[in-house]
C-alpha positions in Angstrom: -40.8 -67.0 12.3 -38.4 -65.1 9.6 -36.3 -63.8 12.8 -34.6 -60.2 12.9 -35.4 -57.8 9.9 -32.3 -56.2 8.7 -31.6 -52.5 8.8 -33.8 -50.3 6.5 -32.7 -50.0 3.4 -33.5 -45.4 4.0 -31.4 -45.1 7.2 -28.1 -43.9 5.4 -30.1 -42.0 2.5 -31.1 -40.0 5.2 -27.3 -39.9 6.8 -26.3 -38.6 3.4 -29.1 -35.8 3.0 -27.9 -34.8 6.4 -24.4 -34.8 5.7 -25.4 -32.6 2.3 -27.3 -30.0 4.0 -24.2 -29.3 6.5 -22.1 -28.9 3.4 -24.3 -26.7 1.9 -24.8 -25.0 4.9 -20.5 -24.2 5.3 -19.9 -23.2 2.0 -23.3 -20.4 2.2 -21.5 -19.1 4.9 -18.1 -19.0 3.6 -19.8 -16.9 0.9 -21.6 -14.7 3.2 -18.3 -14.3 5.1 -16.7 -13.3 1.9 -18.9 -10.8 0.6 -18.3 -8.7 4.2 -15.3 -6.8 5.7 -15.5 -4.8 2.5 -13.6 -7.7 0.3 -16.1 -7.1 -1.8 -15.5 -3.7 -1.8 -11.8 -4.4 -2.1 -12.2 -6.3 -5.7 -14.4 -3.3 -6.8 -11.2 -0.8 -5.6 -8.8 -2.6 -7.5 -10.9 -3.4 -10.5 -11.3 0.5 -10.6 -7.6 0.8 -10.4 -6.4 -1.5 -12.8 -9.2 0.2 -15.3 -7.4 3.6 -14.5 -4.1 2.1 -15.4 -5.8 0.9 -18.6 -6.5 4.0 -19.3 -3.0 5.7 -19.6 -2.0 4.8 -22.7 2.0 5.0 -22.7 3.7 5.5 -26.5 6.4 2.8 -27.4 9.6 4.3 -28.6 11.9 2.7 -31.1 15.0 1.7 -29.0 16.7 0.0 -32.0 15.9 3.6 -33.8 17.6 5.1 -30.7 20.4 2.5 -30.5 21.4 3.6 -33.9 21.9 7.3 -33.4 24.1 6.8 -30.4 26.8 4.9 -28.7 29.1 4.1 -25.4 30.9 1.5 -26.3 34.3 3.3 -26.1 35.8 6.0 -24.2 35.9 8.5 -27.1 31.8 7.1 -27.6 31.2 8.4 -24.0 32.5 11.7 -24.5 29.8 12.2 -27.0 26.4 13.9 -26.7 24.7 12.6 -30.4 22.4 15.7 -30.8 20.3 13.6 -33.2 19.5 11.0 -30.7 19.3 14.1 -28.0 16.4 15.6 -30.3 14.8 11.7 -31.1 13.9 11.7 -27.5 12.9 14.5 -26.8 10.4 14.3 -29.4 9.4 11.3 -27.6 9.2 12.5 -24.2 7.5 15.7 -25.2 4.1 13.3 -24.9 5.3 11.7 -21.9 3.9 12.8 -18.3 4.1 12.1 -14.8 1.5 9.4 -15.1 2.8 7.6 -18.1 6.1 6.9 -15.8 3.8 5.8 -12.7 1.9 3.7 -14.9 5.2 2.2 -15.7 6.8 1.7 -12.6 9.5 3.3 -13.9 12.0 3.4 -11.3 14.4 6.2 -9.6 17.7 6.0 -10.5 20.5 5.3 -8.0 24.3 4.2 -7.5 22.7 -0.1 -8.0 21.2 0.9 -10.8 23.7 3.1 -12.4 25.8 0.1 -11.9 23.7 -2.2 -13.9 23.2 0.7 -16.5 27.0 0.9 -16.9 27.5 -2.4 -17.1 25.0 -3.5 -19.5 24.0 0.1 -21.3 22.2 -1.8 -24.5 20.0 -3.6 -22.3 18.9 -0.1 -20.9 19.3 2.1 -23.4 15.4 3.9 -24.4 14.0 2.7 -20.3 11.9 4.9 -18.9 13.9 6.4 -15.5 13.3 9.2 -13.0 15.5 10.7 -10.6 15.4 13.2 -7.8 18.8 14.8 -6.2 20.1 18.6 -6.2 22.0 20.4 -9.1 25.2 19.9 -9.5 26.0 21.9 -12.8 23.6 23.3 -15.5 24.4 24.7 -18.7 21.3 25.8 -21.1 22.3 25.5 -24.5 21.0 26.0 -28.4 19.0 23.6 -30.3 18.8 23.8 -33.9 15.7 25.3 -34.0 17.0 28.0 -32.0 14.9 26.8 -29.1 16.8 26.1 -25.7 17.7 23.2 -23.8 19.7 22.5 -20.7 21.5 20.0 -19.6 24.2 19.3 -16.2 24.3 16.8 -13.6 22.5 15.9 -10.4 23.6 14.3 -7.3 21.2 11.9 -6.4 19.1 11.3 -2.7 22.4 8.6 -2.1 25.3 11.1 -2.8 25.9 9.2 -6.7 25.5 11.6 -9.9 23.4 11.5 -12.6 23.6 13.5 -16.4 20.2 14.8 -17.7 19.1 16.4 -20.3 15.8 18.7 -20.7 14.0 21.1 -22.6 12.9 23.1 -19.8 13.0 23.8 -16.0 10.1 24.7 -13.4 11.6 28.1 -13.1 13.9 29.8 -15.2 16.2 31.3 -12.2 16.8 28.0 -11.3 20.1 27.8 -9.3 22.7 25.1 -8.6 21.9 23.3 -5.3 18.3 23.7 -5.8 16.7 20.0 -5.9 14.8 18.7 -9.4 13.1 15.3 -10.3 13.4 14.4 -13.7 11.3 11.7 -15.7 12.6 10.6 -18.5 14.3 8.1 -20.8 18.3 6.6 -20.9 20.2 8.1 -23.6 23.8 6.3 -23.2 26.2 5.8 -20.8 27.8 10.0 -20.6 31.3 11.0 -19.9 31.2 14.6 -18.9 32.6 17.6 -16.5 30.5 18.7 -13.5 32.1 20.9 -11.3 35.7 20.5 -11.2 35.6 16.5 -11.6 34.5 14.5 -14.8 32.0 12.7 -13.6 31.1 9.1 -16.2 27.3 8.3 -15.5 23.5 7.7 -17.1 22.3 10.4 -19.5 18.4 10.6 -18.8 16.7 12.4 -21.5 13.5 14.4 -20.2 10.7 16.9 -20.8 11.5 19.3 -17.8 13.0 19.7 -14.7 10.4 19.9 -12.0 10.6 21.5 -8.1 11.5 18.5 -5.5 12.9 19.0 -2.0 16.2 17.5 -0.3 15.4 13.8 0.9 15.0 14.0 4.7 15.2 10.3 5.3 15.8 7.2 3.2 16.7 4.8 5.9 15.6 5.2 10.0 15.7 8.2 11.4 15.4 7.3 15.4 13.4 9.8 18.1 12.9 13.4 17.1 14.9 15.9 18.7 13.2 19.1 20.1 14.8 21.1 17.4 13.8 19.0 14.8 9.7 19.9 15.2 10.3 23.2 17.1 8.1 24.8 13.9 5.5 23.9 15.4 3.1 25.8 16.5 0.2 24.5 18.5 -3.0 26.4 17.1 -5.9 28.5 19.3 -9.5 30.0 19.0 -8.1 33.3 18.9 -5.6 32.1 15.4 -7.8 31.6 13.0 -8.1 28.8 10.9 -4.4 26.9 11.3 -1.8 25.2 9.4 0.1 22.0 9.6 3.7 23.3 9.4 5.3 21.8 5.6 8.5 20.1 6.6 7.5 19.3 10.0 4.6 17.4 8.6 6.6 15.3 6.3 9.0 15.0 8.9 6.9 13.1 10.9 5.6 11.3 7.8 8.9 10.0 7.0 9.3 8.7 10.4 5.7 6.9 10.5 7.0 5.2 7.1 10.8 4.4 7.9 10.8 4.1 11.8 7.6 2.6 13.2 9.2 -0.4 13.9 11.4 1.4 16.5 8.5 2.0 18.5 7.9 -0.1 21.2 4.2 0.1 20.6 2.7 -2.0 23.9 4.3 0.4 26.3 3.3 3.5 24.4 -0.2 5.0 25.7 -3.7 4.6 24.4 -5.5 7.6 22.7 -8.0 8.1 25.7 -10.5 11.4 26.8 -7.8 12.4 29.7 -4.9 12.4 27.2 -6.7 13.9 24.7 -7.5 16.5 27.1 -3.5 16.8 28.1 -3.0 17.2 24.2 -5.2 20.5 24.1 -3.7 22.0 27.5 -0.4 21.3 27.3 0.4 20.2 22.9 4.0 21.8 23.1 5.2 18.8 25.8 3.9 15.7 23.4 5.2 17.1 19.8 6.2 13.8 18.0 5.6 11.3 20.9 4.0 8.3 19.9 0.6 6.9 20.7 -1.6 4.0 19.8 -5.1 3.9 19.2 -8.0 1.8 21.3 -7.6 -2.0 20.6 -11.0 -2.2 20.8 -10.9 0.3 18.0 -12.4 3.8 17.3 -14.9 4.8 14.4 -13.8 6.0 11.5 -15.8 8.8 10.2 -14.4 9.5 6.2 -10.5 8.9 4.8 -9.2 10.0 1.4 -6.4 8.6 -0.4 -4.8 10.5 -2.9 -1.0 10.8 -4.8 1.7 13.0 -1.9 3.6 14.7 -4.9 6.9 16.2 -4.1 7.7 15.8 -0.8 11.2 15.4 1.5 9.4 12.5 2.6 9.8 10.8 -0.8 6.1 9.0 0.2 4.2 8.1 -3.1 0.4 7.7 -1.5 -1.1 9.1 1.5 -4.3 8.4 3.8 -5.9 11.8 5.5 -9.6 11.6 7.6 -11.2 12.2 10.9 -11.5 9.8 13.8 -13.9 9.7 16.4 -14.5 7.3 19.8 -17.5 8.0 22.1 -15.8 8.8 25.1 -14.1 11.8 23.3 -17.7 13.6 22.4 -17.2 15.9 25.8 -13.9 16.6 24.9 -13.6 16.9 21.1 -16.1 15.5 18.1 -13.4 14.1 16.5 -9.4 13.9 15.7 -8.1 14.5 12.2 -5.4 11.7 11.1 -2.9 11.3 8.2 -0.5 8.3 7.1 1.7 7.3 4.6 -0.4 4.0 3.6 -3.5 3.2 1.5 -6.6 2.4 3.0 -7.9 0.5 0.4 -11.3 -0.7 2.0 -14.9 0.5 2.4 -15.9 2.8 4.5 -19.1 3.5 6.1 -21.1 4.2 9.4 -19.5 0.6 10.6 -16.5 0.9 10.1 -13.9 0.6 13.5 -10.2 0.9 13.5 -7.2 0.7 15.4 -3.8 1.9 14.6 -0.3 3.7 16.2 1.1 6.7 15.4 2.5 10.5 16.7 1.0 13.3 17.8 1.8 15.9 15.5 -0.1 19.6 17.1 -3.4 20.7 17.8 -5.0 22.5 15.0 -7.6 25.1 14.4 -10.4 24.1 11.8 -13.7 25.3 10.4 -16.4 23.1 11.1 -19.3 23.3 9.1 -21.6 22.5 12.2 -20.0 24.3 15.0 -17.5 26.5 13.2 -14.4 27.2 14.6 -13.0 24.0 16.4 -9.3 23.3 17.9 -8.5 19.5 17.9 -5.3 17.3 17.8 -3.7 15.9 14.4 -1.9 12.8 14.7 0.4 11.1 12.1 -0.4 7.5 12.0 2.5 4.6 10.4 -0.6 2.1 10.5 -4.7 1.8 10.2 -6.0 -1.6 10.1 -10.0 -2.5 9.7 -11.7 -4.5 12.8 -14.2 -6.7 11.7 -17.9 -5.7 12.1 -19.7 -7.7 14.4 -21.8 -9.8 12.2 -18.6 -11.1 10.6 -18.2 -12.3 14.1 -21.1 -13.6 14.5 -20.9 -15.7 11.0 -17.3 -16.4 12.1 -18.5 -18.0 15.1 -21.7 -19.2 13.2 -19.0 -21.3 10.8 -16.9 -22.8 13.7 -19.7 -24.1 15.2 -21.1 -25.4 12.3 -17.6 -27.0 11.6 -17.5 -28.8 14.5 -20.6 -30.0 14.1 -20.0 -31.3 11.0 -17.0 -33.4 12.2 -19.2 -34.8 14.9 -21.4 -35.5 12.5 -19.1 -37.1 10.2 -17.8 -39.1 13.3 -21.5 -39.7 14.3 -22.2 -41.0 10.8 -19.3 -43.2 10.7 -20.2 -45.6 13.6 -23.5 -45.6 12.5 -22.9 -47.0 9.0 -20.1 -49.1 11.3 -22.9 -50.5 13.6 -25.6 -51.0 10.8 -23.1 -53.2 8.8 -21.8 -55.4 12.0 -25.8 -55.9 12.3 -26.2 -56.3 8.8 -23.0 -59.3 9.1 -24.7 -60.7 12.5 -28.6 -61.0 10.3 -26.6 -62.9 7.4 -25.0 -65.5 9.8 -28.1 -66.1 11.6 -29.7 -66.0 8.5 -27.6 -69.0 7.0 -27.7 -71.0 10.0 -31.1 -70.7 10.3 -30.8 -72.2 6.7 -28.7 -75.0 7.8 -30.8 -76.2 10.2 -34.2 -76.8 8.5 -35.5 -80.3 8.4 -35.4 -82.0 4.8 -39.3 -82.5 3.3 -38.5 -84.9 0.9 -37.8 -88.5 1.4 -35.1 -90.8 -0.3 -36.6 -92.6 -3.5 
């Protein structure tokens, strides 16, 4: 007799606990999806990092101390070496070493920056700066002590000089031409002969002069030619334990760093069994070529990264480990790699990669399994992490879920649309319904 009931009153309470539990739902896997791929293991890697930067505690030095003991403002000024600031810094940089400048970012000079130097000396005066470049001219000298110093000029990786100062070199025969790095501090702005020009450039201030090696490449260096790597040897059973040639090695290091991009990588062949097996027959015909791991990606069985030191290279970090692929076991266990990149992620029995790079010869090793092994070493320019499957799988598992949750939310909307164009229709029947009953009562 009442006519329609309206909607219940619980239909989009339970619409909204739906709609919750699908939120809920995305944002616990968005965190599971986080926490794999080793991001997690990332954080930890650079929390460590940062804690070992922490760590190096680098001593200030009094620049307006330093400012006051010496000066370039004039040409007479630049003809000057100020002994007393001379021995201020190199009390200073007598606590200084390799790391305190790394922890700085201190950075190598060069013809820019001795132009910036030059034009604003003040404003640079007391940095910390390193430099690498062959001797020019060296002259070792009396303190007032009676101890010795040297100083001379340098001409840097990009052909500019460079004055130095230090209190002692890496070997005491050291002769002109022979290539230095130098950390240290900027003195002044130095006017001073080198050779048979006078040369007008920094004054770095330093500890010692240690070994370095000419730069071999600071810009690209294009395809090798045979004479470049002929070094190389490739290594046998019968040789003993091998070794991976010095400058041939950074050679192709510098071009997996500088030149990669050259490389048309799709046209350059996968890393299979049969070329692997053309690698250890005939190594001497595929020295430098390039080659490209599987895109579907080969295990990766350990890695290091550690600091290159001195190299011709002039590479800061580098990446050295063994690869392995099933379809290799007949033909070798694994494949030793290096690369001039970080590989800043975890690694474990999971972990797949792909990545191009150059053959570089076939080496001898001691394994501790099978003992004496020959297998190829390649020089990789790249390494990049697959993800494992189950990040798939939650990948997948969150589009899905996605989409559901906009047809949900579209689901959910005509609902509410439908129950409130009912909820309208009820009211107007409702009122009529209102309208039209009789009157009970009777006029007085």
């Amino acid at each position: 007799m009442f006519g329609e009931a309206p909607p219940p009153v619980n239909e989009n309470r339970k619409l909204l606990v739906m709609s919750g539990g699908v939120v809920f739902l995305l944002v616990a896997l968005f965190t599971m999806n986080s926490k794999l791929g080793g991001r997690e293991s990332d954080s930890k890697i650079e929390q460590v990092a940062e804690e070992v930067a922490d760590d190096i505690s680098v001593p200030e030095i009094d620049r307006p101390a330093l400012a006051a003991l010496v000066s370039d403002k004039t040409e007479a000024g630049r003809d000057i070496q100020e002994e007393e600031g001379r021995e201020f810094l190199f009390d200073y940089t007598s606590r200084l070493a390799e790391p305190h400048y790394r922890a700085l970012e201190a950075p190598f000079l060069d013809s820019e920056l001795s132009a910036q130097i030059a034009a604003a000396p003040d404003d640079w005066r007391g940095k910390h700066v390193r430099m690498r470049g062959h001797l020019l001219d060296m002259r070792k000298k009396a303190r007032p002590d009676g101890r010795s110093y040297y100083d001379g000029t340098l001409i840097l990786d990009d052909g500019s000089h460079a004055h130095f100062v230090v209190e002692r070199l890496w070997r005491d025969d050291l002769e002109l031409g022979k290539s230095v790095r130098i950390d240290g501090v900027l003195m002044k702005v130095f006017r001073s002969q080198a050779g048979s020009d006078l040369v007008e450039a920094p004054l770095i201030v330093g500890r010692e002069a240690v070994r370095s090696y000419p730069a071999l490449y600071t810009e690209n260096v294009g395809p090798f030619t045979e004479s470049e790597l002929a070094n190389i040897t490739n290594d046998g059973l019968m040789n003993g334990v091998g070794k991976l040639p010095f400058y041939e090695k950074w050679k192709l290091m510098g071009r997996a760093a500088n030149s990669a991009d050259e490389v048309d990588w799709d046209s350059v062949p996968i890393l299979t069994r049969e070329l692997l097996i053309e690698y250890l027959e005939n190594g001497d015909e595929y020295r430098g070529t390039p080659v490209r791991l599987s895109p579907e990606g080969v295990a990766l069985l350990n890695k290091s990264t550690d600091l290159a030191g001195e190299n011709p290279a002039r590479i800061e970090r580098f990446t050295d480990g063994w690869l392995s692929e099933n379809s290799w076991q007949s033909v070798v266990g694994a494949v030793r790699f290096m690369g001039p990149f970080d590989a800043p992620y975890e690694q474990n029995d999971q972990t797949v990669v792909v990545g191009n790079g150059f053959f570089f010869k076939n080496h001898s090793f001691e394994s501790m399994r099978l003992g004496l092994r020959v297998g190829p070493v390649f020089v990789l320019a790249n390494m990049d992490v697959l993800p494992r499957p189950e990040e798939k799988i939650v990948g997948y598992l969150m589009y899905a879920v996605a989409a559901g949750s906009v047809g949900l939310g579209v689901f959910i909307f005509l609902l509410l649309r439908r129950d409130a164009k009912s909820s309208s229709e009820f009211q107007k029947r409702l009122s009529a319904r209102k309208r039209r009953r009789p009157q009970t009562g009777a006029p007085g």
